[in-house]
DSSP file (Angstrom, degrees, kcal/mol; ACC not computed):
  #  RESIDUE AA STRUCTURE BP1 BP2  ACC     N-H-->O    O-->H-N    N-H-->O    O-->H-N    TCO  KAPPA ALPHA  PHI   PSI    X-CA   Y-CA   Z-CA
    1    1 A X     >        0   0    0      0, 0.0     4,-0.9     0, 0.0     5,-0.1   0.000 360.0 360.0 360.0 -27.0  -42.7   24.1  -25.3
    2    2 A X  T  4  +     0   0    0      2,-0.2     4,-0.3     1,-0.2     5,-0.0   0.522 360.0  56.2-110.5  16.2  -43.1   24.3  -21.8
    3    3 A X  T  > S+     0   0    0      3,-0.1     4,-3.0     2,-0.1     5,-0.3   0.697 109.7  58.5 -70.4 -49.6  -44.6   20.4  -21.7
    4    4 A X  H  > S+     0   0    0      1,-0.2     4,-0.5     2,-0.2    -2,-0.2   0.823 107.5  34.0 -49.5 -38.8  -41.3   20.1  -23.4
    5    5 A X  H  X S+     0   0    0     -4,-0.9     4,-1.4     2,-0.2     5,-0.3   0.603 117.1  58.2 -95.2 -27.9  -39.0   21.4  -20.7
    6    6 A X  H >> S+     0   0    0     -4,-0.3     4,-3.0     1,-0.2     3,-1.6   0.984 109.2  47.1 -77.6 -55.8  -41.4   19.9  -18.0
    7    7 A X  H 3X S+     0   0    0     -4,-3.0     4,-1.4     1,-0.3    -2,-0.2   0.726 112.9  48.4 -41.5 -39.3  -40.8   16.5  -19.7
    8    8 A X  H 3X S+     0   0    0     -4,-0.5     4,-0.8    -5,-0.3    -1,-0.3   0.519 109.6  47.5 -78.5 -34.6  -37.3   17.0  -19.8
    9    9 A X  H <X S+     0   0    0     -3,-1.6     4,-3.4    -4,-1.4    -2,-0.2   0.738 110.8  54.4 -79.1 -47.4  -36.7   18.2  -16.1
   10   10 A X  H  X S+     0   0    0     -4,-3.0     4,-1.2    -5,-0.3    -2,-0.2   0.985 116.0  38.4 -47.2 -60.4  -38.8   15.3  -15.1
   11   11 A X  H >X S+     0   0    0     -4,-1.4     4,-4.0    -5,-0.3     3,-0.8   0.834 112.9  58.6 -23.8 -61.4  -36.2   12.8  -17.3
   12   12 A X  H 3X S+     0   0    0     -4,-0.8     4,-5.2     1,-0.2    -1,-0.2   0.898 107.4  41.5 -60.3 -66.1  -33.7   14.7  -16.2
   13   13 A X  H 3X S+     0   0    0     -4,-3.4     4,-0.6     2,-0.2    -1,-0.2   0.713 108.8  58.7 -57.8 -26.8  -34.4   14.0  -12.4
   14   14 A X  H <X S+     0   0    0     -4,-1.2     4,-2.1    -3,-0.8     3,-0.5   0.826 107.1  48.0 -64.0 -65.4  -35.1   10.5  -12.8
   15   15 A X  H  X S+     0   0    0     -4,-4.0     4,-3.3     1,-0.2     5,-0.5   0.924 110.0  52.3 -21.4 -59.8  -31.7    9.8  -14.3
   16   16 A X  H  X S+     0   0    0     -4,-5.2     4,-1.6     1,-0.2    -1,-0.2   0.838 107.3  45.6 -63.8 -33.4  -30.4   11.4  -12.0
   17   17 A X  H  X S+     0   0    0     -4,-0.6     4,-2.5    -3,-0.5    -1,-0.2   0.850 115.3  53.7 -38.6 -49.7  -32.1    9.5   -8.7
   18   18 A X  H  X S+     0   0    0     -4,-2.1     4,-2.1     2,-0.2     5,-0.3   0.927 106.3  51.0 -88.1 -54.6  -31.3    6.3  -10.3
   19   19 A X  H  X S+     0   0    0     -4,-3.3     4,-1.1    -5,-0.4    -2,-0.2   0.974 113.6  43.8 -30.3 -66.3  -27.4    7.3  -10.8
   20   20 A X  H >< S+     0   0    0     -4,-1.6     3,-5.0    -5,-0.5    -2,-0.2   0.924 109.0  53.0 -56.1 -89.2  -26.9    8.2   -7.4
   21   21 A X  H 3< S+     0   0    0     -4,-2.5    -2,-0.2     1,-0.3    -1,-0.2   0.746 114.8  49.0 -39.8 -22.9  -28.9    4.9   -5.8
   22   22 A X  H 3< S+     0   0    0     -4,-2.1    -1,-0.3    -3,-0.1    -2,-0.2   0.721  87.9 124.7 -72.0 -10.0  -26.3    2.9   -8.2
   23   23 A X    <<  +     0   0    0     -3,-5.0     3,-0.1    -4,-1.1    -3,-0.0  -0.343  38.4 178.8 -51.1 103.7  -23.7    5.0   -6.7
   24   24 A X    >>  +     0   0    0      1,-0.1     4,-1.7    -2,-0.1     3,-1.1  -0.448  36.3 126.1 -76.9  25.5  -20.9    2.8   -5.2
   25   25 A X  H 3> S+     0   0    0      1,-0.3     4,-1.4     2,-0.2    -1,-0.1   0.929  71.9  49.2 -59.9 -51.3  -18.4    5.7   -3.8
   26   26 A X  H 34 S+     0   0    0      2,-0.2     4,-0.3     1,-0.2    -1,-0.3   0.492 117.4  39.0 -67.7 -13.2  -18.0    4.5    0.0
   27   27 A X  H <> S+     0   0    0     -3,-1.1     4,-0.6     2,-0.2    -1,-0.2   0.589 123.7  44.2-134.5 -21.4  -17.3    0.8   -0.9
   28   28 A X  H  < S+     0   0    0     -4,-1.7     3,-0.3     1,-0.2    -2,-0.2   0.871 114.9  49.5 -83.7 -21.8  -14.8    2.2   -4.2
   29   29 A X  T >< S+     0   0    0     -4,-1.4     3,-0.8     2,-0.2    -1,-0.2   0.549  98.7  65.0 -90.5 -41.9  -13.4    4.7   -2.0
   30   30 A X  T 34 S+     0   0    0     -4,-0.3    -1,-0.2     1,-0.3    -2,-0.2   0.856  98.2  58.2 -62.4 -56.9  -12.8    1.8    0.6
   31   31 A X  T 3< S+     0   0    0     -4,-0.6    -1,-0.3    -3,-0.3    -2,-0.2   0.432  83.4  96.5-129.5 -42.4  -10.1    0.2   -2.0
   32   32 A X  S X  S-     0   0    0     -3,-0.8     3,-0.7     1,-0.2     8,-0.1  -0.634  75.0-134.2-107.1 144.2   -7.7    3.3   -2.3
   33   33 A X  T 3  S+     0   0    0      1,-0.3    -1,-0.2    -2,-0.2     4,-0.1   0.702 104.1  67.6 -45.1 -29.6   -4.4    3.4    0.1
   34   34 A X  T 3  S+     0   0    0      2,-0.1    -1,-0.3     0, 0.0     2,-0.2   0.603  82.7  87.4 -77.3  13.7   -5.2    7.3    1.1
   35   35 A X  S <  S-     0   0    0     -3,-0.7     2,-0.3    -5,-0.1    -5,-0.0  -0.723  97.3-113.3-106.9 158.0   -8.6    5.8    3.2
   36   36 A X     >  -     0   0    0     -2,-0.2     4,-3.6     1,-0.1     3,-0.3  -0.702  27.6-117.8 -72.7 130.7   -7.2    4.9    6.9
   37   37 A X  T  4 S+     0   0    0     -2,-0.3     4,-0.4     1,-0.3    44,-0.3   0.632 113.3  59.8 -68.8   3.9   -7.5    0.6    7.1
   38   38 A X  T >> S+     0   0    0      2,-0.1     3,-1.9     3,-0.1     4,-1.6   0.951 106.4  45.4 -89.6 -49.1  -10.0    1.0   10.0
   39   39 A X  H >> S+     0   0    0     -3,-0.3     4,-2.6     1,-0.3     3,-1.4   0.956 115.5  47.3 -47.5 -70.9  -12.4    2.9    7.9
   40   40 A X  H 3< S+     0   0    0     -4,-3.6    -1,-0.3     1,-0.3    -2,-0.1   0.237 109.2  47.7-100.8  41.7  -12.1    0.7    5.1
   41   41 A X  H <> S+     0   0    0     -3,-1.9     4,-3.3    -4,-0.4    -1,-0.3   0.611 107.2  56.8 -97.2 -36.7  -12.4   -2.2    6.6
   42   42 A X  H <X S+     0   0    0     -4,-1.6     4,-1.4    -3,-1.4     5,-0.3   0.959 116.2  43.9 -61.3 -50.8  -15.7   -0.8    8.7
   43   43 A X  H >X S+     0   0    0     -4,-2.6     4,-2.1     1,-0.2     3,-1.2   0.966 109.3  50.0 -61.1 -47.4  -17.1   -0.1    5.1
   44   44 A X  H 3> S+     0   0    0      1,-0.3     4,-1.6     2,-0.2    -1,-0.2   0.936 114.6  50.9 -59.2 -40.5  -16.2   -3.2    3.1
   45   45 A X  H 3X S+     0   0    0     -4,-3.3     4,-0.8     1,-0.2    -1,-0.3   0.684 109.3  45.3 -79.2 -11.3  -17.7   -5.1    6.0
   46   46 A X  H <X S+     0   0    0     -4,-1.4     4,-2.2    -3,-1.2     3,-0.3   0.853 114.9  48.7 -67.7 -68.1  -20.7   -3.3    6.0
   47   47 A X  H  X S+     0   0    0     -4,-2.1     4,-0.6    -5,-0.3    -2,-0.2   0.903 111.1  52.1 -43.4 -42.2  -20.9   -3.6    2.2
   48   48 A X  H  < S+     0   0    0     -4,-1.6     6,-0.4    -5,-0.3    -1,-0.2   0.937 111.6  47.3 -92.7 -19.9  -20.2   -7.4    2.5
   49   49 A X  H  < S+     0   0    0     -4,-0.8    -1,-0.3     1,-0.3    -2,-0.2   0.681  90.6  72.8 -62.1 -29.4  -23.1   -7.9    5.2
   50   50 A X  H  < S+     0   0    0     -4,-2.2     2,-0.3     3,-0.1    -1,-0.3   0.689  84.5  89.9 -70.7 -23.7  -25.7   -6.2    3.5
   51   51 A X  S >< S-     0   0    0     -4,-0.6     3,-2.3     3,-0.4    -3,-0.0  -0.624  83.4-130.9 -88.0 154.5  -25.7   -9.3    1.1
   52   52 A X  G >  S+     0   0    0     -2,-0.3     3,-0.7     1,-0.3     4,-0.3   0.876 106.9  61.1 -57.8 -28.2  -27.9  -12.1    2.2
   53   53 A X  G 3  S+     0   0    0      1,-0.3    -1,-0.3     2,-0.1     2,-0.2   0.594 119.9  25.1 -78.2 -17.7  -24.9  -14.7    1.8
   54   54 A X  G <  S+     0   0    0     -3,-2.3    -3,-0.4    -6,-0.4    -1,-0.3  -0.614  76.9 128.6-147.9  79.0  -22.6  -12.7    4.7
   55   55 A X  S <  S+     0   0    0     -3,-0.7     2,-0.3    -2,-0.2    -6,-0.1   0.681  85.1  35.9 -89.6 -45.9  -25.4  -11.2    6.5
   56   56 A X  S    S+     0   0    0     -4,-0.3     2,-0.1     2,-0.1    -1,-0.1   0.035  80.6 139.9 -97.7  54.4  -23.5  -12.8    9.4
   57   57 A X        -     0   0    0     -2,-0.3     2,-0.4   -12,-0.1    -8,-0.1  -0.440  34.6-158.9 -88.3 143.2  -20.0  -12.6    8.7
   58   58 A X    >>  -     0   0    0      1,-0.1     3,-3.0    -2,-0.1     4,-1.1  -0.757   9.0-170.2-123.6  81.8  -17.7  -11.8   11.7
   59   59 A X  H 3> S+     0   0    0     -2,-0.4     4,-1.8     1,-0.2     3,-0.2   0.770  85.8  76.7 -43.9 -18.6  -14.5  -10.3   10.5
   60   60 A X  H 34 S+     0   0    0      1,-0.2     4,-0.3     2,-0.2    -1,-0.2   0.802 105.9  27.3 -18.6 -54.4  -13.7  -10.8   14.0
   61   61 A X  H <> S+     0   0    0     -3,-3.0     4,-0.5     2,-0.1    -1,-0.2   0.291 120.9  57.4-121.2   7.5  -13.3  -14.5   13.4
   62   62 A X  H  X S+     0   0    0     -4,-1.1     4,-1.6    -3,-0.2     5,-0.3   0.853  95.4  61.6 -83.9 -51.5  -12.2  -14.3    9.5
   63   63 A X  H >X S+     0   0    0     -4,-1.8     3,-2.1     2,-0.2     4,-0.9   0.729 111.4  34.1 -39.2-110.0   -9.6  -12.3    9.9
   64   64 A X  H 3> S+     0   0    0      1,-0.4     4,-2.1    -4,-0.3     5,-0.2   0.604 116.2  63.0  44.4 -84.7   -7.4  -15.2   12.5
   65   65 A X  H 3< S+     0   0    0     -4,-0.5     4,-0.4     2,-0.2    -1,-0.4   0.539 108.5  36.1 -38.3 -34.9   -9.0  -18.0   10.4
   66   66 A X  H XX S+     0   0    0     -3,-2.1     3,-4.5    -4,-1.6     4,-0.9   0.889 106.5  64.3 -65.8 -87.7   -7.3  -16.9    7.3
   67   67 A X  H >< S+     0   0    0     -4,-0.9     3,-0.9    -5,-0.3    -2,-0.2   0.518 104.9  50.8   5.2 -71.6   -4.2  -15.9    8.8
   68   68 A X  T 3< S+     0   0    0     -4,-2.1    -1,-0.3     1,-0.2    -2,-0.2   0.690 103.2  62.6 -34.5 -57.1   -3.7  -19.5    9.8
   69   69 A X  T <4 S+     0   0    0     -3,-4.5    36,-2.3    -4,-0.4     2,-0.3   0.791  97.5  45.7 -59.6 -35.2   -4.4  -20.5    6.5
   70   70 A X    <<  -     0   0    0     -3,-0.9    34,-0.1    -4,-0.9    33,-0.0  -0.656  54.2-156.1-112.0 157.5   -1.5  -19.0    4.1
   71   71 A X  S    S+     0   0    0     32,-0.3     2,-0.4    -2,-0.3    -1,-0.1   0.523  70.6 104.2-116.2  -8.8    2.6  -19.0    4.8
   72   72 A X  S >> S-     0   0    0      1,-0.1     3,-2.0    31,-0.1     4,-0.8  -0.638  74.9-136.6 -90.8 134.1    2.9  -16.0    2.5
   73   73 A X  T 34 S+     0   0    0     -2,-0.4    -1,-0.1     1,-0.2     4,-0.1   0.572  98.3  60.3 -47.2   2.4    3.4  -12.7    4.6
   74   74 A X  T 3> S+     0   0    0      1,-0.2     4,-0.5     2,-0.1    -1,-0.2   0.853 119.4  32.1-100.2 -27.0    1.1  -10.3    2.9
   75   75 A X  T <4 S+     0   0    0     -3,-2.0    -5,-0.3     1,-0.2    -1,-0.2   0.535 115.5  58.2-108.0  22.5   -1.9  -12.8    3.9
   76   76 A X  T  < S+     0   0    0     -4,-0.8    -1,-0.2    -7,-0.1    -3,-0.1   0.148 121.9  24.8-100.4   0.7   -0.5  -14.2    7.2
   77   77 A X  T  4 S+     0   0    0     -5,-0.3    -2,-0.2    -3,-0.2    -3,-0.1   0.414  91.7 132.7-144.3   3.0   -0.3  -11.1    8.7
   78   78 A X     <  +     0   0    0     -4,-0.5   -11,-0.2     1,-0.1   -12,-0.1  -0.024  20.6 170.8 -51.2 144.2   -2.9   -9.1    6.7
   79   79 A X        +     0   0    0      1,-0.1     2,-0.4   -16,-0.0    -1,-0.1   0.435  56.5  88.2-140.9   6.0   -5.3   -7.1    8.7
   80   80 A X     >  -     0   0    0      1,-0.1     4,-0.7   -17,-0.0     3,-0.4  -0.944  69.8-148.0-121.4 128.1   -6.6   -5.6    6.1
   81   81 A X  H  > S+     0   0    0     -2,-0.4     4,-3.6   -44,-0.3    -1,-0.1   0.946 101.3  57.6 -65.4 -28.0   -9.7   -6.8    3.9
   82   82 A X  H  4 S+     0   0    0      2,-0.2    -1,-0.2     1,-0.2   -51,-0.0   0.811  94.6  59.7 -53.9 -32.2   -7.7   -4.8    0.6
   83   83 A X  H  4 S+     0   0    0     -3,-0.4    -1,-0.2     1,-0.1    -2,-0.2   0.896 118.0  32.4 -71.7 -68.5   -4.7   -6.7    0.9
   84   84 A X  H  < S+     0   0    0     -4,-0.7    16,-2.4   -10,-0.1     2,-0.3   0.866 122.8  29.9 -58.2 -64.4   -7.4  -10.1    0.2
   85   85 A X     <  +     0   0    0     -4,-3.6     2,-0.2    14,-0.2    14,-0.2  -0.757  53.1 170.0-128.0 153.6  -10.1   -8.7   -2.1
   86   86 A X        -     0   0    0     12,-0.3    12,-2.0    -2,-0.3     2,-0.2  -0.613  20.5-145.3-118.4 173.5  -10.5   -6.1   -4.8
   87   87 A X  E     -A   97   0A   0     10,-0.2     2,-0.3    -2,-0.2    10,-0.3  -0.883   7.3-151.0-140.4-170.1  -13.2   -5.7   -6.9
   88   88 A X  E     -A   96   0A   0      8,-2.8     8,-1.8    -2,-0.2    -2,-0.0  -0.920  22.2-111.2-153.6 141.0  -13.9   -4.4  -11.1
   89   89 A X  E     -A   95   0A   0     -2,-0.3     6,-0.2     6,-0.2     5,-0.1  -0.065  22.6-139.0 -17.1 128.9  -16.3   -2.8  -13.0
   90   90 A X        -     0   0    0      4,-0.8    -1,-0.1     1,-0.1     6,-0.1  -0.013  36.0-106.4 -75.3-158.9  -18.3   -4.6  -15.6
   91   91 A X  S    S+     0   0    0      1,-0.1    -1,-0.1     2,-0.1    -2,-0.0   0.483 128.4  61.3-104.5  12.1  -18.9   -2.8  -18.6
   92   92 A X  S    S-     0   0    0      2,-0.1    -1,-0.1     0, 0.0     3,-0.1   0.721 118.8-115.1 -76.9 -25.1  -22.6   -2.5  -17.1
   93   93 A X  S    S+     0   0    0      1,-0.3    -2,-0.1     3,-0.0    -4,-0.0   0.276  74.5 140.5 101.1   7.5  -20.7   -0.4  -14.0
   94   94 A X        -     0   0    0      1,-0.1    -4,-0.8    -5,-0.1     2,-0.6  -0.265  56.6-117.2 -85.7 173.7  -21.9   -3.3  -12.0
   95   95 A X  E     -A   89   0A   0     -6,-0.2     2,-0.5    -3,-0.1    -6,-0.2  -0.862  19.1-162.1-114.1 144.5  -19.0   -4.3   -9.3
   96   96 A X  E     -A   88   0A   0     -8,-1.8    -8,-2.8    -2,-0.6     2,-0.1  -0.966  11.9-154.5-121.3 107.9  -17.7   -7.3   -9.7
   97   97 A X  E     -A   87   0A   0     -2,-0.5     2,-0.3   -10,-0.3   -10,-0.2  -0.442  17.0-178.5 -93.6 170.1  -15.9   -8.2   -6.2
   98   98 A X        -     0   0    0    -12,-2.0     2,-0.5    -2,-0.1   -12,-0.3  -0.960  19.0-139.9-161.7 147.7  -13.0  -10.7   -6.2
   99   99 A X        -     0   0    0     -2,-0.3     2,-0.9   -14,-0.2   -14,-0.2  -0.962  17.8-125.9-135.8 150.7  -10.6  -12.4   -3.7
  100  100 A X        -     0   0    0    -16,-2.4     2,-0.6    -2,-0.5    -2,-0.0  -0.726  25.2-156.3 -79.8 115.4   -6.6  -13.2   -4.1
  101  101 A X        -     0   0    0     -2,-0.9     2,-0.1     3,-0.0    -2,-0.0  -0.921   7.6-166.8-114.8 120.9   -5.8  -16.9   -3.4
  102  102 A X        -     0   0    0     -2,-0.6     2,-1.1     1,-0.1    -2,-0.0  -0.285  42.6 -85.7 -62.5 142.8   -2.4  -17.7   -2.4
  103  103 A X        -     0   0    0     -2,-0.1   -32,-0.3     1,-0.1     3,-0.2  -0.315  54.4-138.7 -14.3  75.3   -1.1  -21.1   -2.3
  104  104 A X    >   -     0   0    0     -2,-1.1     3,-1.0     1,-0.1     2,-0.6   0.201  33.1 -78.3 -60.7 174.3   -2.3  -22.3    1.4
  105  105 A X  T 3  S+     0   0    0    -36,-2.3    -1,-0.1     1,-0.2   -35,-0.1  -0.366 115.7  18.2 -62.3 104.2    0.0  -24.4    3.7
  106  106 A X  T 3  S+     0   0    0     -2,-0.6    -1,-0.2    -3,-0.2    -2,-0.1   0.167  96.1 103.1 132.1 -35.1    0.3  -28.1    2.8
  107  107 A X    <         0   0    0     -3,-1.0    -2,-0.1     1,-0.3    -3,-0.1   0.478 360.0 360.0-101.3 -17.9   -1.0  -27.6   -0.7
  108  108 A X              0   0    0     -4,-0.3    -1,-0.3    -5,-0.1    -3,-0.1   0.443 360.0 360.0-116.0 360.0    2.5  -27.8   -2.8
């Protein structure tokens, strides 16, 4: 019995390590209106640098560059990386990130 319960704690304790390190809160948390946009822009951009493919991304010079791009107001004056991208769940829980593209200028 008490192999059982030791077995069980152990289980118990992995799960639970491995739940947490998948644990996406800060960067889902980023995505709702109540966060302040400086915040959750500091997180998304953090989040989007930690992948090897925008290690060096400079919202500095995205931000501008975009702007430029689009004639509709919500992404010509956006200043916020939420107004551009969401993301969704898989049914695995894995996050599947996304961006909105507008018409661009020229293009119709």
């Amino acid at each position: 019995m008490k192999k059982l319960i030791g077995a069980l704690t152990v289980l118990l304790a992995v799960l639970a390590v491995l739940i947490s390190a998948c644990s996406s809160a800060p960067f889902e948390k980023a995505f709702k209106p109540e966060m302040e946009a400086d915040e959750s822009n500091k997180i998304l951009t953090e989040y989007c640098q930690g992948c090897h493919l925008h290690k060096d991304f400079d919202p500095g010079k995205h931000v501008p560059k975009v702007q430029k791009a689009y004639n509709n107001p919500k992404y010509s004056s956006a200043s916020e990386c939420r107004g551009c991208h969401s993301y969704e769940k898989t049914f695995l829980m894995d996050i599947r990130r996304t961006t909105h593209w507008p018409v661009k200028k020229g293009s119709l």
